[in-house]
N, C-alpha and C positions, 0 to 999 in steps of 0.2 A: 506674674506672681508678685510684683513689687506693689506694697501697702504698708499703710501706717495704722497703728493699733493703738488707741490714748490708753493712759492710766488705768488701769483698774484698782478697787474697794479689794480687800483681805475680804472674802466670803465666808459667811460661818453659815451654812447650812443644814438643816436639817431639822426635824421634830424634835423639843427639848432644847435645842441648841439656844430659849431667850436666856438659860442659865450661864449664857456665857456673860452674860452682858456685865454686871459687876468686873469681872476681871478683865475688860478691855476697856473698862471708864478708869481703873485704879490707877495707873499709870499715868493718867494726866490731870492729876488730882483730887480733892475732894468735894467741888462745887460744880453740882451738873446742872444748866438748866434742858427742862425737861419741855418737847414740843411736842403736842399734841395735838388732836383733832377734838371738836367742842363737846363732841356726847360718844363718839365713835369706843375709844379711848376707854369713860366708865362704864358701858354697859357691858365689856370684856370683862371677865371673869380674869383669865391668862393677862391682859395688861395690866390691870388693877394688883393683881398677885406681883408683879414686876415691881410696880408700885411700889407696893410694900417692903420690899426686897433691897430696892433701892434707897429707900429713907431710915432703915437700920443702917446702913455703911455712908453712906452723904448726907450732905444737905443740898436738897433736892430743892431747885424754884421751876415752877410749873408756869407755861405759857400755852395756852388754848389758840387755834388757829380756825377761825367761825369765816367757812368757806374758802372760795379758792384766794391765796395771800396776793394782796396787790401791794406795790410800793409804799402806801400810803402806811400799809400795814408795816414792812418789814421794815421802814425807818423807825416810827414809833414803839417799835421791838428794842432797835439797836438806843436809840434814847434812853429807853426806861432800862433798860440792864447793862449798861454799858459801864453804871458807878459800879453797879456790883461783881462787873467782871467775872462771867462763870469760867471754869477750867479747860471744859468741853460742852460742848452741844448735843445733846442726843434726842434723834426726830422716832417719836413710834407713833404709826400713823399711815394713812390713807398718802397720796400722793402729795397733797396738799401740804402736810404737815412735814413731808420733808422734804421740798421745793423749799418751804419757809425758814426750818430749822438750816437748811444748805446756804441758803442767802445770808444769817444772822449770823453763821458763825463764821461767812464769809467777811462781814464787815463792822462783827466789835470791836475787831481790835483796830482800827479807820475810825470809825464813828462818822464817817461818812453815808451822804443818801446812794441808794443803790440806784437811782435816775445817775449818778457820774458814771455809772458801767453800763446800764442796760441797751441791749444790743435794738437799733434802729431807732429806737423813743428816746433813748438817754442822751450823755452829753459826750460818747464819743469817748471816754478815758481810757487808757488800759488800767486793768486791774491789777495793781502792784502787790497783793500781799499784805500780810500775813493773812491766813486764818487761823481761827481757833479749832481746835479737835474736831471733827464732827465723825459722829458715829449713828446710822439710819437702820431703822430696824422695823419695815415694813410689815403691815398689816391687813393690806388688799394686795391680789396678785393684777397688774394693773397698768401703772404707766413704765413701771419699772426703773424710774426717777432714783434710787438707790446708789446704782452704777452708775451714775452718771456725772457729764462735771458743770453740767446747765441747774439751773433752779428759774422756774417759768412760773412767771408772775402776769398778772390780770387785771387790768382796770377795764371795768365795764362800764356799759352805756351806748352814745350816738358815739363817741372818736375816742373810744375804748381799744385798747390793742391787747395782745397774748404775746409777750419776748421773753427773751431767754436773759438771765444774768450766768454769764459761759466763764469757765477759767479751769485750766488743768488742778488749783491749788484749793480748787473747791471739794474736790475728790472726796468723798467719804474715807477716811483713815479704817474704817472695818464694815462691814453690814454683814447683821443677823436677820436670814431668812428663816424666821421658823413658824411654819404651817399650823401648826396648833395657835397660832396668833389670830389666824382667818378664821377659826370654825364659827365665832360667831359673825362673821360678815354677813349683814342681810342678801338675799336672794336679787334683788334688783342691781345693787353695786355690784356684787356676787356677776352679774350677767353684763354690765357696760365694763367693767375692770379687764371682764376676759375678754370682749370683742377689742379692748384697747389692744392689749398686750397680743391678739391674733393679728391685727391690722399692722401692728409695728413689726411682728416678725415677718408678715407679709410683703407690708412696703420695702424693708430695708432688704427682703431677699433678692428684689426684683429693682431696685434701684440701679442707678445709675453709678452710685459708686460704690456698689458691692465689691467685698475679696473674696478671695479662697478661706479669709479665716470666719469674717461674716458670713458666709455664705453655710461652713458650717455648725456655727450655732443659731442660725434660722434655722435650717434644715433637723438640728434636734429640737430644737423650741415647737415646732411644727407638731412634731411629733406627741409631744405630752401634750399638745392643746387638741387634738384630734382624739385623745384616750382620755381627756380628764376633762374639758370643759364643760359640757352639757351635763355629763356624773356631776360634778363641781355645783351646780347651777342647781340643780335637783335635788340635792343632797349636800346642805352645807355642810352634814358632821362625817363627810367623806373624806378621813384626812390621806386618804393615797390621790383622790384627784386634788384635793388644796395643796399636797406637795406638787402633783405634775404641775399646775397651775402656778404654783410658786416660781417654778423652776423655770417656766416658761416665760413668765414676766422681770426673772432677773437678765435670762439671755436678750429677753427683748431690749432690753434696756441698753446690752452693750450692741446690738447689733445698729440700733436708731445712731446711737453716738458715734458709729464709727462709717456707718454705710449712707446714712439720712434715710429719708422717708419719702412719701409721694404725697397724691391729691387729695386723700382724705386728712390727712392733718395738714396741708394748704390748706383745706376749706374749713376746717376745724378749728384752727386760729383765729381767724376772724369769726365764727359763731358763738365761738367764746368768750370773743371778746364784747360784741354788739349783742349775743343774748344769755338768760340765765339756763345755759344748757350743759348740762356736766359735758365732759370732757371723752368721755368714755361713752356716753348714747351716741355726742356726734358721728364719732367714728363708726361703731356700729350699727347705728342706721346708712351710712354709707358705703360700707366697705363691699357690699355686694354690686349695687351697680357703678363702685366704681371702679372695683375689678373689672365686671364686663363692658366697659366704656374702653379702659386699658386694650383691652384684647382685640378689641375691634376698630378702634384706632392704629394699633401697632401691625394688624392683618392689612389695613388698608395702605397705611402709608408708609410702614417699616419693618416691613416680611422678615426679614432677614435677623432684625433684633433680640440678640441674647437672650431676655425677661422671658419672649411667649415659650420657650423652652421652660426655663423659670416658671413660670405659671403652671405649665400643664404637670411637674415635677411636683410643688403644690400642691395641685387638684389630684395627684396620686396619694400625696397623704393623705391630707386631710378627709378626699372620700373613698379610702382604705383598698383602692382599687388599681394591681399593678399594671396589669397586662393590656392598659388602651394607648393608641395613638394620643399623638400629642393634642389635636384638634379636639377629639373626646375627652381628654383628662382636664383643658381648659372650662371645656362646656362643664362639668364635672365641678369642678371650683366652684363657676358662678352658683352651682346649684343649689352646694352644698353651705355656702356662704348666705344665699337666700334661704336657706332652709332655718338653718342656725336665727337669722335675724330673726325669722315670724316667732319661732320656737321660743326663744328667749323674750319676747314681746318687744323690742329694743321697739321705741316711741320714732312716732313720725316727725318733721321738723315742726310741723305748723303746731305740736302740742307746746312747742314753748314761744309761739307768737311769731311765728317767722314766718312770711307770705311772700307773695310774685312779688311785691314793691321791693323786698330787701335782695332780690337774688344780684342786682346789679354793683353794691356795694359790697354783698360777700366777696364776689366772685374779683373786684380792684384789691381786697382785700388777700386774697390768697395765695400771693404773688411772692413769699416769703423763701425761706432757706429749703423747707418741705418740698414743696414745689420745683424747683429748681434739679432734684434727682428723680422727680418723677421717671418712669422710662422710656416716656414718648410728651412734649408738648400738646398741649391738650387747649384749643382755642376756647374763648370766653362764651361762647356761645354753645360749647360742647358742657364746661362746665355749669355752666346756666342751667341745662338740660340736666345735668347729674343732680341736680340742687331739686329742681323742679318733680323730676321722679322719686321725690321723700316728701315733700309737702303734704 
């Protein structure tokens, strides 16, 4: 039973609840800047109205966040605002926008590059502190980035990396989940968002360093993603599945940070990093065979292993079915995870230019913090083979 649980955000959840936002910004003054995503942002109806809301009571500077933030980005952030010194940070927004908003207001008051902190690329520092206020107020149910105390940044290309800028004092000081913020999320994000946020509660169920406290907010997470994703996906103006949705992407969030992940965000890192592939298709285009890669490695060489219980407990949610053996509820899993993948159309890997030439540098790639709680080591060649079954 002995476990460590990091920090968590003051949660303000629920429908209605962006009206809290004003009186959780008042308190730390009255210069907010404002992080956003580049069109995400105005075509909401409900954000724009926040908008407004917001620039009757502050002075509000707006910073637009055009794709996933790379260091290159959240320096020239912290440069350009850093004379005008905002009070608070507040990210509304897709994952992106507040990974970026998390990083800035990690290091305006430093004025420091975020390469001194970043984890494996960077130059090694610890991160001393201060930040400024930040307050995240999610828009896609997704990475779940909100609860977290990482902000994961991107440079893409040939020696392109995906790391984390990590620090307990990064913490969101509040996050407002509120689900009438997603009704306009298009159908496509709508569908990689959710396979994120089901792959994360999956990974971190069945890792390697799960607790009893992880263990049960996967096991609810699970739950609203088996009753609300596909509703969600079909029907964006479904606000009872965008709350389960919601709600499942905020647990995911604490359960990654506190349990880790496995092989599909290993291989997702690096695809991330070397192609223009969102963040959220990676993993669901994955997560089914690489569950059943999981199962069938951990049946061969580690019968005895915790997870395959884990798994088939899983495959009892998710395909709604109590009464099978354990062997059955795993089979079960894979099925309903392949099923989910055609269902949602989640894209193949080669649709974003990834071929047999590149599986050998994913796969040196993948070798990160992910990886590492995997629930069974999974040799290069096995992963090759997972890479290769999405092509």
């Amino acid at each position: 039973m002995d476990f460590l649980f990091a920090s968590t955000p003051h949660i303000h959840f629920g429908a209605g609840r962006c009206a809290d936002v004003p009186g959780l910004l008042r308190p730390f003054g009255g210069r907010v800047l404002l992080v956003t995503g580049s069109r995400s942002f105005d075509r909401s109806s409900y954000s724009m109205a926040l908008l407004e809301t917001l620039k009757s009571s502050f002075e509000v500077i707006r910073l637009r966040i055009e794709g996933e933030p790379s260091p290159s980005m959240i320096d020239e952030a912290v440069m350009e605002y850093r004379a005008l010194m905002p009070d608070v940070v507040l990210a509304v927004g897709g994952g992106s926008a507040v990974d970026a908003g998390k990083a800035i207001a990690g290091l305006l008051p430093l004025g420091h590059s975020v390469m001194e902190f970043l984890e494996g690329v960077g130059r090694g520092k610890s991160y001393p502190g201060p930040s400024l206020p930040f307050v995240a107020v999610p828009t896609t149910a997704g990475t779940g980035g909100e609860t977290s105390k990482n902000a994961v940044l991107s440079e893409q290309g040939e020696g392109g990396f995906k790391k984390s800028f990590r620090h307990e004092l990064l913490v969101a000081r509040a996050v407002v989940i509120d689900p009438e913020l997603m009704l306009d999320c298009p159908p496509d994000i709508t569908s990689a968002c959710g396979m994120d946020a089901l792959t994360q509660l999956l990974e971190s169920y069945v890792s390697s360093g799960a607790s009893p406290m992880t263990d049960a907010l996967a096991v609810s997470g699970l739950a609203q993603v088996q009753r609300s994703l596909i509703p969600a996906c079909e029907n964006g103006g479904d606000l009872e599945a965008r709350t389960g949705m919601a709600y499942a992407s905020c647990l995911s969030g604490l359960t990654l940070a506190n349990a880790g992940l496995g092989s599909v965000h290993g291989l997702a890192a690096p695809l991330g990093a070397f192609f223009p592939i969102p963040h959220g298709v990676a993993c669901g285009t994955l997560v089914a065979k690489a569950t059943r890669l999981n199962i069938e490695v951990l049946r061969r060489r580690d019968p005895s292993n915790r997870s395959l219980a884990r798994y088939a407990r899983a495959g009892r949610i998710l395909g709604g079915e109590e009464a099978i053996d354990d062997m059955a509820a795993c089979e079960l899993l894979v099925d309903v995870l392949t099923v989910w993948t055609e269902k949602l159309a989640i894209p193949l890997l080669s649709a974003y230019g990834i071929g047999e030439d590149d599986l050998p540098r994913i796969v040196a790639g993948s070798r990160g913090n992910s990886m590492k709680t995997n629930p069974i080591h999974l040799e290069d060649s096995e992963l090759a083979a997972l890479l290769r079954s999405r092509l």
